[in-house]
C-alpha positions as CSV (number, residue, x, y, z in Angstrom):
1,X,6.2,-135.2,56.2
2,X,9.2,-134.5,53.7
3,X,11.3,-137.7,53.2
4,X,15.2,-136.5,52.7
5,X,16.8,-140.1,51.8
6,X,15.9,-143.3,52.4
7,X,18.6,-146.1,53.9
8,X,17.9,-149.1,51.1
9,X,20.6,-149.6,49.4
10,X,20.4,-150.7,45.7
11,X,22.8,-152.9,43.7
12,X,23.0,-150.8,40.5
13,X,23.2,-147.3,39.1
14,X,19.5,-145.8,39.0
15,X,19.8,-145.2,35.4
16,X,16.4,-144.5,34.2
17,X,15.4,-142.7,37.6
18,X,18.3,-140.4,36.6
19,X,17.1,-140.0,32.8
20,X,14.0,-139.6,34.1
21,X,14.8,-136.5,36.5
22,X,17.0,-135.4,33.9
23,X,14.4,-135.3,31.3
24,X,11.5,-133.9,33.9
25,X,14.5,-131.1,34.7
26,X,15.1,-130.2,30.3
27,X,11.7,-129.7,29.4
28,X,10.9,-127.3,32.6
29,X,13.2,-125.9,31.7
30,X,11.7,-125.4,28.3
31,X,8.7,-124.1,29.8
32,X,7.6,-120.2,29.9
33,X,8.7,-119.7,33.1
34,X,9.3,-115.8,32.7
35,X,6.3,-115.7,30.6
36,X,3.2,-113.8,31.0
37,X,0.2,-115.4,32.3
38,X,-1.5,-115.7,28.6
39,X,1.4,-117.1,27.6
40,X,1.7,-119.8,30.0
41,X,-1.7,-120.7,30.0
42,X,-1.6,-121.2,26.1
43,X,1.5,-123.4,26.7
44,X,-0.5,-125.4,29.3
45,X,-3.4,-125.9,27.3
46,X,-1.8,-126.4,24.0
47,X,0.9,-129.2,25.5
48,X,-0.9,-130.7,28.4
49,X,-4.3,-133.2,29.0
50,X,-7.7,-132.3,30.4
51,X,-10.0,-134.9,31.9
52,X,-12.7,-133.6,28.9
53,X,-10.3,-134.6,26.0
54,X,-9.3,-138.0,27.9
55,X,-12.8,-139.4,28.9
56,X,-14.2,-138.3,25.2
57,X,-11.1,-138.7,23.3
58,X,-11.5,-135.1,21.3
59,X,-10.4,-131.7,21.6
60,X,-12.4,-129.4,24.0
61,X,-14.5,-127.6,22.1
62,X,-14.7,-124.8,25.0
63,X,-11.0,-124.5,24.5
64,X,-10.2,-121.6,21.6
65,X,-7.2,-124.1,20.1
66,X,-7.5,-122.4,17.0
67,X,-6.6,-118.5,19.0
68,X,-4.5,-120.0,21.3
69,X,-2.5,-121.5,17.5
70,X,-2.8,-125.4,18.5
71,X,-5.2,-126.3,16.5
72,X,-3.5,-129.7,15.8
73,X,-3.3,-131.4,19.2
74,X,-2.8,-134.5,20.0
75,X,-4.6,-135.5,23.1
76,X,-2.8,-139.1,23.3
77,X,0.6,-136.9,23.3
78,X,-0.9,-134.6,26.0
79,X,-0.9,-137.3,28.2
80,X,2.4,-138.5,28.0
81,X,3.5,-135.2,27.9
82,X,1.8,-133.8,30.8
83,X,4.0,-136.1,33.1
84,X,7.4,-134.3,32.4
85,X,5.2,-130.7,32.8
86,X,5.7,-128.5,36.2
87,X,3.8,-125.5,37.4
88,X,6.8,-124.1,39.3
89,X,10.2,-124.9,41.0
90,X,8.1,-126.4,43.8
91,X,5.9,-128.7,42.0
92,X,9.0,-130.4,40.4
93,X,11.2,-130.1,42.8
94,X,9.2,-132.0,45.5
95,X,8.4,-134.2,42.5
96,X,12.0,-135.3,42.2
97,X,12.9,-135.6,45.4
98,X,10.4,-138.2,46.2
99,X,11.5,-139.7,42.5
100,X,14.9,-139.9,43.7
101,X,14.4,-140.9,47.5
102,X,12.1,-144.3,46.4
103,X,12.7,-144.8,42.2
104,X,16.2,-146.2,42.7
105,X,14.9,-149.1,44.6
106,X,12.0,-149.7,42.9
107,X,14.1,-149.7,39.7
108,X,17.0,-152.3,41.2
109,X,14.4,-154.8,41.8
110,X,12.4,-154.2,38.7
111,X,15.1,-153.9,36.5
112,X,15.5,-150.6,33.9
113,X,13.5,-151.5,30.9
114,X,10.3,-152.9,33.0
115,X,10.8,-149.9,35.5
116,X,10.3,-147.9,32.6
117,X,7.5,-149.1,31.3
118,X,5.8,-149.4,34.9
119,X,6.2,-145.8,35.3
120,X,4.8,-144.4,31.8
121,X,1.7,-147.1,32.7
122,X,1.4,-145.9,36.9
123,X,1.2,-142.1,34.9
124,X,-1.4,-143.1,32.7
125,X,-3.2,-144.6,35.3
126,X,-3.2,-141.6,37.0
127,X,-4.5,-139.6,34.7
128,X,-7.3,-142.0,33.5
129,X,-8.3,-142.0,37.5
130,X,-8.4,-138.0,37.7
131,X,-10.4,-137.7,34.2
132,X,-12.9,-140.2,35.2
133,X,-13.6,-138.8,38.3
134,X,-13.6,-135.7,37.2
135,X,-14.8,-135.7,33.5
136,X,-16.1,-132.5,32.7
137,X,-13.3,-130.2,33.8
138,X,-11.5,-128.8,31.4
139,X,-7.7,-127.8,33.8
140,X,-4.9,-128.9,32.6
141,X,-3.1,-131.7,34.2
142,X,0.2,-131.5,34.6
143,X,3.3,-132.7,36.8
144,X,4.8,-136.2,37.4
145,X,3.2,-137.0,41.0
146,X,0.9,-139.1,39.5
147,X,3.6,-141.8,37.8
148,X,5.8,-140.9,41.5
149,X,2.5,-142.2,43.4
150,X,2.8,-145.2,41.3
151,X,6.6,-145.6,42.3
152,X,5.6,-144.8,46.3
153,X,3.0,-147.6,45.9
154,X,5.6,-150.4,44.6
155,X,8.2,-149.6,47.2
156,X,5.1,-149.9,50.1
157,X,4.7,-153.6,49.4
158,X,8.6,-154.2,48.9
159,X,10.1,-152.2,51.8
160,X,8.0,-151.5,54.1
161,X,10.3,-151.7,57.2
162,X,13.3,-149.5,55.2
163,X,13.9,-146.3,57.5
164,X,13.2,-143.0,55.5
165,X,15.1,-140.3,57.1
166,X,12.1,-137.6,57.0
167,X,11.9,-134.0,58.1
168,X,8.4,-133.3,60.1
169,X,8.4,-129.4,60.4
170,X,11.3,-128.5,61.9
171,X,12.4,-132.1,63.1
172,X,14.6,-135.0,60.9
173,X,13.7,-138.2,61.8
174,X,14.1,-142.0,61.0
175,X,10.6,-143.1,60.0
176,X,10.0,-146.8,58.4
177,X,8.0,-146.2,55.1
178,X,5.1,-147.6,56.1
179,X,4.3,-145.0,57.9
180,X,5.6,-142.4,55.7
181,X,4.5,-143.6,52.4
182,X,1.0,-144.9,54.0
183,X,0.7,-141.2,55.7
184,X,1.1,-139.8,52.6
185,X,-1.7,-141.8,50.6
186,X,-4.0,-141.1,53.6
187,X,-3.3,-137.8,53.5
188,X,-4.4,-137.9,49.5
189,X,-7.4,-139.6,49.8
190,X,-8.7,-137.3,52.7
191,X,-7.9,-134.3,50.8
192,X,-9.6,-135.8,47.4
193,X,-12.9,-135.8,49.7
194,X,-12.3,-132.3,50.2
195,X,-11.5,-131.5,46.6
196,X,-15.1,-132.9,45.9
197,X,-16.8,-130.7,47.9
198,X,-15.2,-127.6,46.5
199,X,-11.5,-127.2,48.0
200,X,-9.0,-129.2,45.6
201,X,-6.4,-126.7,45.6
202,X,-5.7,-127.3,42.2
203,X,-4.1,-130.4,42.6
204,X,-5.0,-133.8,41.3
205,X,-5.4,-135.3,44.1
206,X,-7.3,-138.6,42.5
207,X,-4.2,-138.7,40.0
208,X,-2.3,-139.4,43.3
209,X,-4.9,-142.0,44.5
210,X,-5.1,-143.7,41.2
211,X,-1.0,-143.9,40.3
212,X,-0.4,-145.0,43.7
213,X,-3.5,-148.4,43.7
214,X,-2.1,-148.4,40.2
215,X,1.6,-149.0,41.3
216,X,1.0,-152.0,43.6
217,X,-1.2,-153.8,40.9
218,X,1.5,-153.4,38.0
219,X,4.1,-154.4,40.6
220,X,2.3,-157.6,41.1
221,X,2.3,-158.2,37.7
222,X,5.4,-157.6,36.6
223,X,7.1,-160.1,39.1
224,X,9.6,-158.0,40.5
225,X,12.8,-159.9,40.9
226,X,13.5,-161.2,44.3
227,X,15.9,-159.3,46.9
228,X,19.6,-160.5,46.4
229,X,21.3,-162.0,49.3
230,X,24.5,-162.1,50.6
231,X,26.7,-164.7,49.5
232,X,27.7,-167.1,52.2
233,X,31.7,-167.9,51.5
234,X,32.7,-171.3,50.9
235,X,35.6,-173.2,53.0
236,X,38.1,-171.1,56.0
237,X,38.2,-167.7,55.3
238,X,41.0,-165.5,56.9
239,X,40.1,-162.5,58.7
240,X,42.3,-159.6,58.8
């Protein structure tokens, strides 16, 4: 399933769900995209976390930093920086299109400065949930589906009966995002058994698991403002 738009209206400009695709769309841009393979994998393990580095909070020593010429990393940078990093047009676009589709609502009823700040901590969630789980590995993680989970999670418990207009194979459909959204974090979890037992893919799948538990906690803690209602007028009104 491939939600296109949803029809939730929101009350303001998405402002930081627009900087935010913007900045996830400048620094792939950024990337080695026309690169060889040693040169992307150097960027990738020079720029972006491993679940080695986060659970022991040190370098790899595995890793060659010093020939690959990062000798210096910073593994608390890595993280944050590992959730504006792509593997391909894809990866981010899928990323942003489920960014765009369910961040503007989430962000109206958070408001822009504690939407912010809920989806740097839903990332780092993520990433904590993929390193712990999978502590030894030494793969870079990268992408911004683990923060986006986070964002699906929140907008679950707040609009659960909005109709996402979703494209299953070759069919669109209206869909309420319960089912979507709920389909989706099934379809996570079963594949995170699988990636146990050998056939992850190479994607994060617990990342995924972990932003999107991670998403409906923080929103219950940041109070999310409640829904506006329409005004009832006051006195005759004329109708025209």
């Amino acid at each position: 399933m491939l939600p296109l738009r949803d029809h939730n209206p929101t009350h303001r400009t998405p402002v930081v769900t627009i900087a935010l695709i913007a900045v996830n769309v400048g620094i792939f841009l950024t990337e080695p995209l026309t690169g060889t393979d040693a040169q992307q994998t150097r960027f990738f393990f020079c720029n972006a976390t491993l679940p080695y580095e986060v659970v022991n909070r040190e370098l790899a020593p595995q890793v060659p930093y010093g020939a690959l010429g990062c000798p210096g990393k910073s593994v608390l940078l890595a993280m944050l920086y590992s959730m504006f990093l792509h593997g391909g047009l894809l990866h981010i676009g899928g990323n942003m299109l489920f960014l765009w589709v369910f961040g503007n609502n989430v962000e109206d009823r958070l408001g822009r400065v504690r939407f912010l700040a809920f989806y740097l901590l839903a990332g780092a969630a993520a990433t904590m949930a993929q390193s712990y789980l999978t502590p030894a590995s030494v793969v870079p993680l990268i992408g911004a589906s683990g923060a986006i989970a986070g964002v699906l999670g929140a907008y679950l418990l707040m609009f659960p009966h909005a109709q996402v207009t979703t494209l299953i194979f070759y069919f669109v459909t209206e869909l309420p995002a319960v089912l979507v959204l709920a389909g989706w974090f099934l379809l996570q979890v079963f594949q995170g058994v699988g990636s146990v037992q050998g056939d992850g893919g190479g994607v994060a799948y617990f990342a995924h698991i972990g932003g999107f538990i991670a998403g409906m906690i923080l929103l219950l803690l940041l109070r999310p403002r409640p829904p506006s209602r329409p005004q009832t007028p006051i006195g005759p009104v004329a109708s025209r």
